[in-house]
PDB file of N, CA, C, O and CB in Angstrom:
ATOM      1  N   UNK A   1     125.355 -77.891 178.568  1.00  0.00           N
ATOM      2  CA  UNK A   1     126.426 -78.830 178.767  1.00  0.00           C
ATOM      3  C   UNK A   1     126.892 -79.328 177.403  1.00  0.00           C
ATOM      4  O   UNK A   1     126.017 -79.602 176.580  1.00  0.00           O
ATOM      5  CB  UNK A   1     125.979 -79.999 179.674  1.00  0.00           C
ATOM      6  N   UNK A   2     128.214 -79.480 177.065  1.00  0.00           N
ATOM      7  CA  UNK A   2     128.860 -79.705 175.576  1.00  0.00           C
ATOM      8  C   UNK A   2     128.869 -81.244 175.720  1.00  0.00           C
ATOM      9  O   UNK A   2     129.197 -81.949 176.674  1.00  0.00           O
ATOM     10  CB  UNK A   2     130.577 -78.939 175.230  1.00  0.00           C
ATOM     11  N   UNK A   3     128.474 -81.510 174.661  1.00  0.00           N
ATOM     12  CA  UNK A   3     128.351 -83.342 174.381  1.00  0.00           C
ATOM     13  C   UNK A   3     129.583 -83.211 174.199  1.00  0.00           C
ATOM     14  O   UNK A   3     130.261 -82.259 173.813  1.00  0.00           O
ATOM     15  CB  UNK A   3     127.399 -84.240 173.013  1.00  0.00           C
ATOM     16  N   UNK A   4     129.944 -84.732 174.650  1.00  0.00           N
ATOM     17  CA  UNK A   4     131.202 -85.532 173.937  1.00  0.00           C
ATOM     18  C   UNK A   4     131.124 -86.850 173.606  1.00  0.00           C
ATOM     19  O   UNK A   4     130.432 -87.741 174.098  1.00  0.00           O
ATOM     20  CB  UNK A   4     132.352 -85.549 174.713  1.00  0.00           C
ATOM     21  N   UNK A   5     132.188 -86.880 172.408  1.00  0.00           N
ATOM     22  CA  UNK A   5     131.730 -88.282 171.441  1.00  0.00           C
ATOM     23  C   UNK A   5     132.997 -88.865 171.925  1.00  0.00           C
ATOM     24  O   UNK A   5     134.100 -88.330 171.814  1.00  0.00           O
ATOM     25  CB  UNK A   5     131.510 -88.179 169.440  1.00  0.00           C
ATOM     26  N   UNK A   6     132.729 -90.091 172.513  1.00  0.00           N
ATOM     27  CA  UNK A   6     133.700 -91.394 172.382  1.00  0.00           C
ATOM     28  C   UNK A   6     134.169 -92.245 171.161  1.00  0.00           C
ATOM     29  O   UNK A   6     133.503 -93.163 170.682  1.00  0.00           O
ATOM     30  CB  UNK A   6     133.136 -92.331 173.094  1.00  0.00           C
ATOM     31  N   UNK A   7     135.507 -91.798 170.669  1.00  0.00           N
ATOM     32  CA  UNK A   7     135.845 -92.948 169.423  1.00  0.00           C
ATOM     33  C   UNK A   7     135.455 -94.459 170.001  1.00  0.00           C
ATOM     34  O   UNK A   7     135.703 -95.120 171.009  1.00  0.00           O
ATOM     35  CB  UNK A   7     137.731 -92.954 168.963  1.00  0.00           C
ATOM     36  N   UNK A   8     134.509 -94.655 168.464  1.00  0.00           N
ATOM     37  CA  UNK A   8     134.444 -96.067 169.013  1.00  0.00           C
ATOM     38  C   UNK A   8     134.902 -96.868 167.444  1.00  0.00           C
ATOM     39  O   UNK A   8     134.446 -97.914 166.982  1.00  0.00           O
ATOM     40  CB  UNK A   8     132.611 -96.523 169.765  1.00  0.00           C
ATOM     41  N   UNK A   9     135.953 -95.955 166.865  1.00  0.00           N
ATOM     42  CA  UNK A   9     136.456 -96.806 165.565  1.00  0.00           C
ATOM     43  C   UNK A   9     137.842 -97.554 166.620  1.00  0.00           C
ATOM     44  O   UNK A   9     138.762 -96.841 167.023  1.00  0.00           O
ATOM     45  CB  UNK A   9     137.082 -95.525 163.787  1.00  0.00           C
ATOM     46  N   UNK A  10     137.788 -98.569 166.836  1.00  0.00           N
ATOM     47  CA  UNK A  10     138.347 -99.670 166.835  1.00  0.00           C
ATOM     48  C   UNK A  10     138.845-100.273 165.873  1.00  0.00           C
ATOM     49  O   UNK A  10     139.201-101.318 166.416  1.00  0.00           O
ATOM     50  CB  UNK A  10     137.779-100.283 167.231  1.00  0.00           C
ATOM     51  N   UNK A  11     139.166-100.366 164.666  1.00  0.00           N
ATOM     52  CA  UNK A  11     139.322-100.974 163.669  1.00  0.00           C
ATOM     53  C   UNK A  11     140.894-101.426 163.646  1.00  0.00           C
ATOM     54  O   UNK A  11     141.825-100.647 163.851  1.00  0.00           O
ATOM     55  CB  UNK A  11     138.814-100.165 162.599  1.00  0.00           C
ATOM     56  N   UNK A  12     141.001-102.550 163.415  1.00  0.00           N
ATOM     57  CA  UNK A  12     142.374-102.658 163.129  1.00  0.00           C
ATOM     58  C   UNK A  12     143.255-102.661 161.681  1.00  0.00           C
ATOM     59  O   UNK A  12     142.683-102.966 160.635  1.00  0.00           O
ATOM     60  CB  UNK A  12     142.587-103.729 163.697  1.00  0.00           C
ATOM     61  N   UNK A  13     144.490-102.350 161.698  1.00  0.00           N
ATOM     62  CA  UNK A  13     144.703-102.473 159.964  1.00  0.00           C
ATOM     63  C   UNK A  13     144.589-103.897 159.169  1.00  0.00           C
ATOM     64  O   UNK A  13     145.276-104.901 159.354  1.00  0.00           O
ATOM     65  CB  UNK A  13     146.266-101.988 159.595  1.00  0.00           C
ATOM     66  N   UNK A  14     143.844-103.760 158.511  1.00  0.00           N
ATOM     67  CA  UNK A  14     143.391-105.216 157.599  1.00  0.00           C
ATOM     68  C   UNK A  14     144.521-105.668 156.550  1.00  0.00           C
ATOM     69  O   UNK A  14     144.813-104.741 155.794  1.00  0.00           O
ATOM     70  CB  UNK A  14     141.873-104.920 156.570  1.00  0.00           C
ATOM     71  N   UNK A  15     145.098-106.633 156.355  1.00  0.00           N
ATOM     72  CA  UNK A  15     146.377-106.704 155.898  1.00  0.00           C
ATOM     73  C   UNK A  15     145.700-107.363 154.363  1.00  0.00           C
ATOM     74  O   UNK A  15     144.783-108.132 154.076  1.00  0.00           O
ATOM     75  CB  UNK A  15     147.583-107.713 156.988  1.00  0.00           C
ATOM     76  N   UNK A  16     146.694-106.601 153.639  1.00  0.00           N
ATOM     77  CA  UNK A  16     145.792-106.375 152.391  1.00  0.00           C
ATOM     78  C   UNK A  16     146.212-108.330 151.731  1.00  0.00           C
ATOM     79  O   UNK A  16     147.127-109.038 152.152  1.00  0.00           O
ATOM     80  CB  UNK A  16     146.561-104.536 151.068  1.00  0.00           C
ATOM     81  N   UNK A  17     145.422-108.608 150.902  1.00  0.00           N
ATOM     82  CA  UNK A  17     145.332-109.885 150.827  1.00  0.00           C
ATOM     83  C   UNK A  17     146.691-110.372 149.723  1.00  0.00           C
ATOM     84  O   UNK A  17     146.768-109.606 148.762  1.00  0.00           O
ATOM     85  CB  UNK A  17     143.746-110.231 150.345  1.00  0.00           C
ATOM     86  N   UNK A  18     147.682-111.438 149.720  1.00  0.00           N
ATOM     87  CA  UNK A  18     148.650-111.944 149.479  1.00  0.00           C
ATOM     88  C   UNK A  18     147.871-112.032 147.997  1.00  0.00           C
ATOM     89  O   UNK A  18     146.678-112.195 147.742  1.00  0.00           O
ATOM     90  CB  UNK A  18     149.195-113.130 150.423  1.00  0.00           C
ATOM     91  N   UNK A  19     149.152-111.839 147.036  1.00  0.00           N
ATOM     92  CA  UNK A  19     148.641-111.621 145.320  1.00  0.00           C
ATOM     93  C   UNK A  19     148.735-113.539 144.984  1.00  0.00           C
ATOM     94  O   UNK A  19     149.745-114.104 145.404  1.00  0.00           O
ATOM     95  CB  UNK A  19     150.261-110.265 143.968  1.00  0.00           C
ATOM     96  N   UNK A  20     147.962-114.154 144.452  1.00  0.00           N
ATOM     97  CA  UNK A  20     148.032-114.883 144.085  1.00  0.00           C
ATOM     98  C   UNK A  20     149.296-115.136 142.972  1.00  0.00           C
ATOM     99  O   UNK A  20     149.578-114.339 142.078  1.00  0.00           O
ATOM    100  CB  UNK A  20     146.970-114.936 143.952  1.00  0.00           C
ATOM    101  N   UNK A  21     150.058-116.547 143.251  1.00  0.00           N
ATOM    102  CA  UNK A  21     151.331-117.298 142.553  1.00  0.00           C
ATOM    103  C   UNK A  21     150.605-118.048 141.354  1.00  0.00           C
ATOM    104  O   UNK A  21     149.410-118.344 141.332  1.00  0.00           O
ATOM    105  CB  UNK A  21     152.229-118.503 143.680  1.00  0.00           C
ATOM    106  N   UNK A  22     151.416-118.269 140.497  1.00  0.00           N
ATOM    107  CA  UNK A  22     150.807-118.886 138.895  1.00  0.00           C
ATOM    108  C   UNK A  22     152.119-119.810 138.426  1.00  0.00           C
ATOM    109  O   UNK A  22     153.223-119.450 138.834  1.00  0.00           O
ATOM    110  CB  UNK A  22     150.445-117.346 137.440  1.00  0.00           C
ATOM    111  N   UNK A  23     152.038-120.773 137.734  1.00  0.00           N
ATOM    112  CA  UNK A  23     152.503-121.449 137.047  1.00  0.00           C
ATOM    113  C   UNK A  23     153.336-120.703 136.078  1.00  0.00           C
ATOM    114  O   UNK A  23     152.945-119.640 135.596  1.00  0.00           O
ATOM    115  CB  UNK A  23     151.636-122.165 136.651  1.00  0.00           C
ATOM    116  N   UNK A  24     154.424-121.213 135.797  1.00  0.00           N
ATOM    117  CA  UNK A  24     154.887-120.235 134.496  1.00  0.00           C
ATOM    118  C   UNK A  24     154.383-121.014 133.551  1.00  0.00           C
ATOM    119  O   UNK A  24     154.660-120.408 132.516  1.00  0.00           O
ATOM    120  CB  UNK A  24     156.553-119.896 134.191  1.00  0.00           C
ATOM    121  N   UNK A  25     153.806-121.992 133.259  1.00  0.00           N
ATOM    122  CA  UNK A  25     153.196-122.663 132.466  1.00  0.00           C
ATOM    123  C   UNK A  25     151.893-122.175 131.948  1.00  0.00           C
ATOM    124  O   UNK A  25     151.580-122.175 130.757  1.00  0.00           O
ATOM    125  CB  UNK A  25     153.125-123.726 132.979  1.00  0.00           C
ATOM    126  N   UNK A  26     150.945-121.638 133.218  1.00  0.00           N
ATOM    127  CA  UNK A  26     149.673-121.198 133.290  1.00  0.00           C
ATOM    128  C   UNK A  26     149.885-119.619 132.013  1.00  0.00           C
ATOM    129  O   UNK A  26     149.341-119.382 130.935  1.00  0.00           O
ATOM    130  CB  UNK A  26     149.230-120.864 135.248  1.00  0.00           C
ATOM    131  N   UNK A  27     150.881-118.882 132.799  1.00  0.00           N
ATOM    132  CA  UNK A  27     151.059-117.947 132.084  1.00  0.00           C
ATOM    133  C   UNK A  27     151.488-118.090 131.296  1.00  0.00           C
ATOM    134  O   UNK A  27     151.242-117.063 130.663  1.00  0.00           O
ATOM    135  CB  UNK A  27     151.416-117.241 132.353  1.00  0.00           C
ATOM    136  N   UNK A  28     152.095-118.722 130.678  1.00  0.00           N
ATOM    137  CA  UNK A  28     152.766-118.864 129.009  1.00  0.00           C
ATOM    138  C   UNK A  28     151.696-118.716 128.373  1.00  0.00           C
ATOM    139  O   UNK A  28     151.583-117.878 127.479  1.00  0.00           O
ATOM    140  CB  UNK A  28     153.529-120.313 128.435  1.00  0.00           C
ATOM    141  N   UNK A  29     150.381-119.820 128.885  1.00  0.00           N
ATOM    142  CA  UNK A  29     148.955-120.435 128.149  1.00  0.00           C
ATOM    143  C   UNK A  29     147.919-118.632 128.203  1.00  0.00           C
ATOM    144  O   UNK A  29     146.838-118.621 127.613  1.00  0.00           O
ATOM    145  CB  UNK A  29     147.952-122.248 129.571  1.00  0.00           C
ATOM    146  N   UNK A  30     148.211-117.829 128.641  1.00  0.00           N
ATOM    147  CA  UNK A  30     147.405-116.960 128.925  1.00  0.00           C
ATOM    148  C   UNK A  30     148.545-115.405 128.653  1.00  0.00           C
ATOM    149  O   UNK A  30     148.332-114.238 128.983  1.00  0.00           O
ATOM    150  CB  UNK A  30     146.726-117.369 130.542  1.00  0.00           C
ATOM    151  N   UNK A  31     149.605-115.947 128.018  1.00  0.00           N
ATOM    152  CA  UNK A  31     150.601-114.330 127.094  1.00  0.00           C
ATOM    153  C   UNK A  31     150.118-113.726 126.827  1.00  0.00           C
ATOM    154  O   UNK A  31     150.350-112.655 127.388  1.00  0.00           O
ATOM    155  CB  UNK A  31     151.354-114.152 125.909  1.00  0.00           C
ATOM    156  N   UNK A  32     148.962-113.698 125.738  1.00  0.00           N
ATOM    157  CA  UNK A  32     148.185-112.395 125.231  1.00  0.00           C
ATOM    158  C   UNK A  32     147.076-111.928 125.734  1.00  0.00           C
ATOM    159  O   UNK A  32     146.704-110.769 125.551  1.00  0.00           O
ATOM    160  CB  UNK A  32     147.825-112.463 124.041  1.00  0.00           C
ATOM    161  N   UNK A  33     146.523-112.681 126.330  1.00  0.00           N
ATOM    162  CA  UNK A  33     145.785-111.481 127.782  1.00  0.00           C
ATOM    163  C   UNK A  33     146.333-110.997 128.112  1.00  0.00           C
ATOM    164  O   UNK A  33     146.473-109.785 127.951  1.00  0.00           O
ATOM    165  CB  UNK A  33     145.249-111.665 129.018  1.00  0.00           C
ATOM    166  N   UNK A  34     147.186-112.038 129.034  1.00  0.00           N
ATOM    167  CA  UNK A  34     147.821-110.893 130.003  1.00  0.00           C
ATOM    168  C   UNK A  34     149.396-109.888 129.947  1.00  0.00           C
ATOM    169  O   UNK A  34     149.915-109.128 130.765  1.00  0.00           O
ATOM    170  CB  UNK A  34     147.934-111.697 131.262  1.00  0.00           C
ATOM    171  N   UNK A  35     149.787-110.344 128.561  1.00  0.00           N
ATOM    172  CA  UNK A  35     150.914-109.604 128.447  1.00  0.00           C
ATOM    173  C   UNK A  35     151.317-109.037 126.763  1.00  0.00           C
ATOM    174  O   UNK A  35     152.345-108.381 126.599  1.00  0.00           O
ATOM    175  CB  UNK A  35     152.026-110.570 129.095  1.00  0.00           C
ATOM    176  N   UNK A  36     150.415-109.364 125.599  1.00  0.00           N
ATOM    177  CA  UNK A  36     150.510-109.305 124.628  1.00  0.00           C
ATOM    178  C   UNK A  36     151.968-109.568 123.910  1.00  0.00           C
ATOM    179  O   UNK A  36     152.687-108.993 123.092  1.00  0.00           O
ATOM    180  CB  UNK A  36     149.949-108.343 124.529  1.00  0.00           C
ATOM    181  N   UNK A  37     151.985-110.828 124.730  1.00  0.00           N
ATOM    182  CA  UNK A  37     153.228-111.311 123.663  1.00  0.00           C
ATOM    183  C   UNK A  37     152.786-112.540 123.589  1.00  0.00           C
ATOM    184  O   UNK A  37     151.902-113.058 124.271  1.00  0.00           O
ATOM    185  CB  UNK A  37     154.917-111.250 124.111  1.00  0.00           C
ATOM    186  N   UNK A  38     153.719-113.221 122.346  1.00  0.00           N
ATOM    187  CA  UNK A  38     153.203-115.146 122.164  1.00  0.00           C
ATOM    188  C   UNK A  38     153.898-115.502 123.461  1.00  0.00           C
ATOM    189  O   UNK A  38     154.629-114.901 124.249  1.00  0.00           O
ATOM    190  CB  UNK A  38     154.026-116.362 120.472  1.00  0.00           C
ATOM    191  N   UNK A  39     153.387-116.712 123.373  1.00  0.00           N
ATOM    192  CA  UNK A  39     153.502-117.716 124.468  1.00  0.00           C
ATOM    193  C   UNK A  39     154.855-118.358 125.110  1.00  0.00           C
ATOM    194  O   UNK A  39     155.222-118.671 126.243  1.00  0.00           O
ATOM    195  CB  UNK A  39     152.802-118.759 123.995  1.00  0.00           C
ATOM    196  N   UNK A  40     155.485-118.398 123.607  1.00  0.00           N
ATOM    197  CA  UNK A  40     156.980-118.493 123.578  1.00  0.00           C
ATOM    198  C   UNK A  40     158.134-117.703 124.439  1.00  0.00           C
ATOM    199  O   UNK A  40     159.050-118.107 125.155  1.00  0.00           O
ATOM    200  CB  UNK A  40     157.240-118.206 122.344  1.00  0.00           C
ATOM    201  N   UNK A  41     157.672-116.363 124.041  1.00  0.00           N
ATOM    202  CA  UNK A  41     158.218-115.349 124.867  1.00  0.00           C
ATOM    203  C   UNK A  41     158.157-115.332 126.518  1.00  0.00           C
ATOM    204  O   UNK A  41     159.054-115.066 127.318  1.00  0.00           O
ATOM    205  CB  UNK A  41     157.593-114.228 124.402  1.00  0.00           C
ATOM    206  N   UNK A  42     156.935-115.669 126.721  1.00  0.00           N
ATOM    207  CA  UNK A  42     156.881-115.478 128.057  1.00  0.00           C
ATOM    208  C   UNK A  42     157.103-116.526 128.925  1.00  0.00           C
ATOM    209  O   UNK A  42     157.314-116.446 130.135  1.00  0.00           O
ATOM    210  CB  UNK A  42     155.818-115.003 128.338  1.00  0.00           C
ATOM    211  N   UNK A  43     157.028-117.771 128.059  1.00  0.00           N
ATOM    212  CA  UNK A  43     157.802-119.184 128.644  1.00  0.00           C
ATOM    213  C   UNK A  43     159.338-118.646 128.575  1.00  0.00           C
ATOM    214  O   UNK A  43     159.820-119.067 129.627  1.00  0.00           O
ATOM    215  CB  UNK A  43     157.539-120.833 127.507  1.00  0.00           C
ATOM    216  N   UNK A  44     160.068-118.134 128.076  1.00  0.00           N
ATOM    217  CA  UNK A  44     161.439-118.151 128.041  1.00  0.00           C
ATOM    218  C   UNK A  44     161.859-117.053 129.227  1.00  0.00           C
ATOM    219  O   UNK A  44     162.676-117.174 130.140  1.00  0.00           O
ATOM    220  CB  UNK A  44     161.981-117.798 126.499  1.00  0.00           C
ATOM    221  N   UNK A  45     160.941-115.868 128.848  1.00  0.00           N
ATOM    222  CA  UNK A  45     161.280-115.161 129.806  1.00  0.00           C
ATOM    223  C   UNK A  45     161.498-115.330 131.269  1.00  0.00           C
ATOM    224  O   UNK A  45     162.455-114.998 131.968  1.00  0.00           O
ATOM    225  CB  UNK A  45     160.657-114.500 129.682  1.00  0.00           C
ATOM    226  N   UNK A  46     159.781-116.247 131.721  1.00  0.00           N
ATOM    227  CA  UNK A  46     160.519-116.610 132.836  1.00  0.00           C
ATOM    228  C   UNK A  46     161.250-117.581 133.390  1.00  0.00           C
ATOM    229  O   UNK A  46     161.418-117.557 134.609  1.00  0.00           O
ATOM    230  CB  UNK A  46     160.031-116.527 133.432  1.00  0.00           C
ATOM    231  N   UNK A  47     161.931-118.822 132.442  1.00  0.00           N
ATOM    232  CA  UNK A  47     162.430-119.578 132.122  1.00  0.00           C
ATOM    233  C   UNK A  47     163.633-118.903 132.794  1.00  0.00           C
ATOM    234  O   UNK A  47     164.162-119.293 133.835  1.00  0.00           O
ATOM    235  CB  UNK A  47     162.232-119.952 130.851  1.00  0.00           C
ATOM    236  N   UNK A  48     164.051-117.681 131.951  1.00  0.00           N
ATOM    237  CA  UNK A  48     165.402-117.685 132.154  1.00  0.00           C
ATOM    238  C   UNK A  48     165.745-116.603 133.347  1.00  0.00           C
ATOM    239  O   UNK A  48     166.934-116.303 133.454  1.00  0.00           O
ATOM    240  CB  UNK A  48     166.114-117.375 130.771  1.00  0.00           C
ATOM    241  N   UNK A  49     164.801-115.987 134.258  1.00  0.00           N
ATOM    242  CA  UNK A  49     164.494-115.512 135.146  1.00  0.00           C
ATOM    243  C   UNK A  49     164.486-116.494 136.824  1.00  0.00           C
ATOM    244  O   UNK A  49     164.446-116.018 137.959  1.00  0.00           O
ATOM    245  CB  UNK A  49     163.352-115.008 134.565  1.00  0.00           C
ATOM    246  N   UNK A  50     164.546-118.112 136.360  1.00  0.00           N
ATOM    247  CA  UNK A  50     164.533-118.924 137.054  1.00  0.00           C
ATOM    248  C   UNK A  50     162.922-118.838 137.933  1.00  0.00           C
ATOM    249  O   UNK A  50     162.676-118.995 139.129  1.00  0.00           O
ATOM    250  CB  UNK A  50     165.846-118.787 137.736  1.00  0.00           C
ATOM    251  N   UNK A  51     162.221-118.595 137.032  1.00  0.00           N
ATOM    252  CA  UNK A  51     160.806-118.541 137.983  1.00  0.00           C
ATOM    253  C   UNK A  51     160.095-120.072 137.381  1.00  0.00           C
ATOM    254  O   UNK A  51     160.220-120.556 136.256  1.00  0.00           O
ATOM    255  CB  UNK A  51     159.557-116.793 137.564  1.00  0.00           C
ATOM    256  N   UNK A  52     159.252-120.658 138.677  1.00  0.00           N
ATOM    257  CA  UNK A  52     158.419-121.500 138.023  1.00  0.00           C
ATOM    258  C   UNK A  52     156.780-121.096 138.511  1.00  0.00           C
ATOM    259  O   UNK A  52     155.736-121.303 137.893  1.00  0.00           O
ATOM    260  CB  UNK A  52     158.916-123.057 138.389  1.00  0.00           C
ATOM    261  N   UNK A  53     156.984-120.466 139.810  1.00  0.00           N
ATOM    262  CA  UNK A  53     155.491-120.289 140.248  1.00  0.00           C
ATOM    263  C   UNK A  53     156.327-117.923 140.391  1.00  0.00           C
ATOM    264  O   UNK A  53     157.338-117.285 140.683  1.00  0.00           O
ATOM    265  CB  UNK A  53     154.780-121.805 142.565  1.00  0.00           C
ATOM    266  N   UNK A  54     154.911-117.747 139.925  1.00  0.00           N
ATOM    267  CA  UNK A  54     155.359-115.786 140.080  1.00  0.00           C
ATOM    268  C   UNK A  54     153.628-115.609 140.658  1.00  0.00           C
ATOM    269  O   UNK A  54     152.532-116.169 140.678  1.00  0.00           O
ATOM    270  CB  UNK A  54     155.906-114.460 137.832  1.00  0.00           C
ATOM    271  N   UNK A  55     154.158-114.738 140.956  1.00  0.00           N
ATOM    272  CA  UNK A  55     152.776-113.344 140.595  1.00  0.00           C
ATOM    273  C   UNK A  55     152.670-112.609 139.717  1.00  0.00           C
ATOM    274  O   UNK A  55     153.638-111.951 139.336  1.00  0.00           O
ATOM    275  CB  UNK A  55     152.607-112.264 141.370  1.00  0.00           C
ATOM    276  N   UNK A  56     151.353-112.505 139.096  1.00  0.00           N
ATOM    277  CA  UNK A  56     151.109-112.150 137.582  1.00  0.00           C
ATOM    278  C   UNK A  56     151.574-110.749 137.864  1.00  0.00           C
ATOM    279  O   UNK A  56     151.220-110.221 136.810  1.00  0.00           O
ATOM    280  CB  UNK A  56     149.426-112.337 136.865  1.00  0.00           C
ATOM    281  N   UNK A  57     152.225-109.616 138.697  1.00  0.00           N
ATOM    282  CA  UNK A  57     152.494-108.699 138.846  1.00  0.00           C
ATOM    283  C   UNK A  57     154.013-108.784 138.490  1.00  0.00           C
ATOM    284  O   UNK A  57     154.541-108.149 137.577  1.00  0.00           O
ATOM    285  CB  UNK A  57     152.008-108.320 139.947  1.00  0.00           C
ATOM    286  N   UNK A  58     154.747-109.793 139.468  1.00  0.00           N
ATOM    287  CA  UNK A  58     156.334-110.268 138.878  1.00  0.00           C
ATOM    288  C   UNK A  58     156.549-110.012 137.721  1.00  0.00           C
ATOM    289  O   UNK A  58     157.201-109.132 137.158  1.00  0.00           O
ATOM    290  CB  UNK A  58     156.711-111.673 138.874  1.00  0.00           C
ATOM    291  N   UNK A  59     155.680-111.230 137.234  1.00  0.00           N
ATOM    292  CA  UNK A  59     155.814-111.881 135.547  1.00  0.00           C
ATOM    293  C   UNK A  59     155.517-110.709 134.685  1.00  0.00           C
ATOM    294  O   UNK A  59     155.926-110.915 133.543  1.00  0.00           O
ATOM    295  CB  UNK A  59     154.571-113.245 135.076  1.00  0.00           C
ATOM    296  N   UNK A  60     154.940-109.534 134.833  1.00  0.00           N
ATOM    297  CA  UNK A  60     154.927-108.714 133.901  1.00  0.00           C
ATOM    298  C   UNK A  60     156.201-108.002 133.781  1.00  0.00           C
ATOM    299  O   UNK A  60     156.634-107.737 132.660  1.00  0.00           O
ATOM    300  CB  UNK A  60     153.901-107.939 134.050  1.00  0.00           C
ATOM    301  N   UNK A  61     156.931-107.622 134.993  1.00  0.00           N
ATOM    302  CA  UNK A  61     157.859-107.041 135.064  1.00  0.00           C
ATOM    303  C   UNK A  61     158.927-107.853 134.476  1.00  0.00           C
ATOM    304  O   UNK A  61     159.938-107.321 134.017  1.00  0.00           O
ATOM    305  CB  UNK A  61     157.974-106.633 136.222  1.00  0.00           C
ATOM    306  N   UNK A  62     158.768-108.962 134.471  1.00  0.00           N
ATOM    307  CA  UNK A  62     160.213-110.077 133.879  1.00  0.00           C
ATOM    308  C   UNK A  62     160.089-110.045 132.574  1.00  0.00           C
ATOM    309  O   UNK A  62     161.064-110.004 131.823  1.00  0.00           O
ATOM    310  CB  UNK A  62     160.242-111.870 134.300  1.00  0.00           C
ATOM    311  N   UNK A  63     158.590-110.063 132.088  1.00  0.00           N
ATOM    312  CA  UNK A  63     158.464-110.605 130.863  1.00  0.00           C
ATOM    313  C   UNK A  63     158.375-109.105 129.687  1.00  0.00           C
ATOM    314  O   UNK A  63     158.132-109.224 128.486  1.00  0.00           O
ATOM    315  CB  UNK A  63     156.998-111.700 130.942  1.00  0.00           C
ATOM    316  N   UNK A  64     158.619-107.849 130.348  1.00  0.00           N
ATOM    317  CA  UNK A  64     158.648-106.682 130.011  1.00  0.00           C
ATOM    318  C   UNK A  64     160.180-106.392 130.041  1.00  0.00           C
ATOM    319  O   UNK A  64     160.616-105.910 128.996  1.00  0.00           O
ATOM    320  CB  UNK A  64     157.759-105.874 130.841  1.00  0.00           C
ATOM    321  N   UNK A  65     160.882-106.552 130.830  1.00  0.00           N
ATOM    322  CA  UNK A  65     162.266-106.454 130.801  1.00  0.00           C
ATOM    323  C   UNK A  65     162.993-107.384 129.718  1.00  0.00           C
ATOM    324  O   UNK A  65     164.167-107.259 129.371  1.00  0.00           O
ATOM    325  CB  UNK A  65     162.736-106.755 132.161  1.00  0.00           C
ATOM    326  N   UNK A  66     162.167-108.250 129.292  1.00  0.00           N
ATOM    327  CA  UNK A  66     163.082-109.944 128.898  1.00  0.00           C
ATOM    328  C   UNK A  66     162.950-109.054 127.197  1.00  0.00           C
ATOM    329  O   UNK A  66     163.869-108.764 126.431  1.00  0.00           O
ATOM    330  CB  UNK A  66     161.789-112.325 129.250  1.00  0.00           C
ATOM    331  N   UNK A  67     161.534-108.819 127.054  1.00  0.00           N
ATOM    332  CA  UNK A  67     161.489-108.010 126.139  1.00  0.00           C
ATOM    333  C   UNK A  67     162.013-106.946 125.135  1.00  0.00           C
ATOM    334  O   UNK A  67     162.080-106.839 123.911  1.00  0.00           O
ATOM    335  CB  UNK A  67     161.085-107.821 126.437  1.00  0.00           C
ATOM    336  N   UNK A  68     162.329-106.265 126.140  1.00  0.00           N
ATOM    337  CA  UNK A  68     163.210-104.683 125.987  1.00  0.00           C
ATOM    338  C   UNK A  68     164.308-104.858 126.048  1.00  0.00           C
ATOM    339  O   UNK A  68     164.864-103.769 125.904  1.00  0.00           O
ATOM    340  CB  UNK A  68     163.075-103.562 126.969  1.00  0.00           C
ATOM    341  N   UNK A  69     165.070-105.705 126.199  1.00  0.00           N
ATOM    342  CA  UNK A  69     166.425-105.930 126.211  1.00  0.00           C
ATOM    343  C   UNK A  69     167.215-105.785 125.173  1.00  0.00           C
ATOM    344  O   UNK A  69     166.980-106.704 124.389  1.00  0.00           O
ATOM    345  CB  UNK A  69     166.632-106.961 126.561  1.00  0.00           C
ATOM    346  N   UNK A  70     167.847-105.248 124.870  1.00  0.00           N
ATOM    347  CA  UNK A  70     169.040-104.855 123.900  1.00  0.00           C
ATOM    348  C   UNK A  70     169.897-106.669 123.629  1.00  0.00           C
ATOM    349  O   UNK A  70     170.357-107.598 124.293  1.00  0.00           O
ATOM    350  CB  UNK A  70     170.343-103.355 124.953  1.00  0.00           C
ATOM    351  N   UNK A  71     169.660-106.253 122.173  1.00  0.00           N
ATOM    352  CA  UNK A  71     170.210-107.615 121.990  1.00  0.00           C
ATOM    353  C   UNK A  71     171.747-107.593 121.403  1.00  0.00           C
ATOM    354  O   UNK A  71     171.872-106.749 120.516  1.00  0.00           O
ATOM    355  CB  UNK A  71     169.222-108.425 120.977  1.00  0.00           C
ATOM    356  N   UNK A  72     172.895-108.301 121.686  1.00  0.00           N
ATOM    357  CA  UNK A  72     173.909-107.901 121.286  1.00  0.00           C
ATOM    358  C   UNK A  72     174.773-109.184 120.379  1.00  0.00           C
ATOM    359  O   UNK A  72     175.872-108.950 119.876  1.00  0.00           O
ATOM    360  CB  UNK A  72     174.528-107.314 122.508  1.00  0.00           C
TER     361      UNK A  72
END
């Protein structure tokens, strides 16, 4: 007689956890960890991005663009 296996993965999809929000203040204080620029820079950047609370994922992207920008 051929066994048979009952799925018993039940599992539901686990919703991956919300990225923590930061101060643009916090991050100004923490530029060269986390973004190797001064502090200045990355206060302005997201200054002028209109951010006050980001995700350190945002803020790289703002503060990488604010960067690279062609200055005219």
């Amino acid at each position: 007689m051929a066994e048979t296996t009952k799925s018993t993965d039940n599992k539901k999809p686990v919703a991956e956890p919300a990225e923590a929000l930061y101060e643009a203040s916090a991050l100004a204080e923490a530029a060269w960890q986390h973004f190797n620029f001064p502090p200045e820079l990355v206060a302005v950047a997201l200054k002028s991005a209109d951010k006050e609370k980001v995700t350190l994922t945002e803020a790289k992207g703002i503060v990488k663009a604010f960067a690279e920008r062609e200055v005219k």
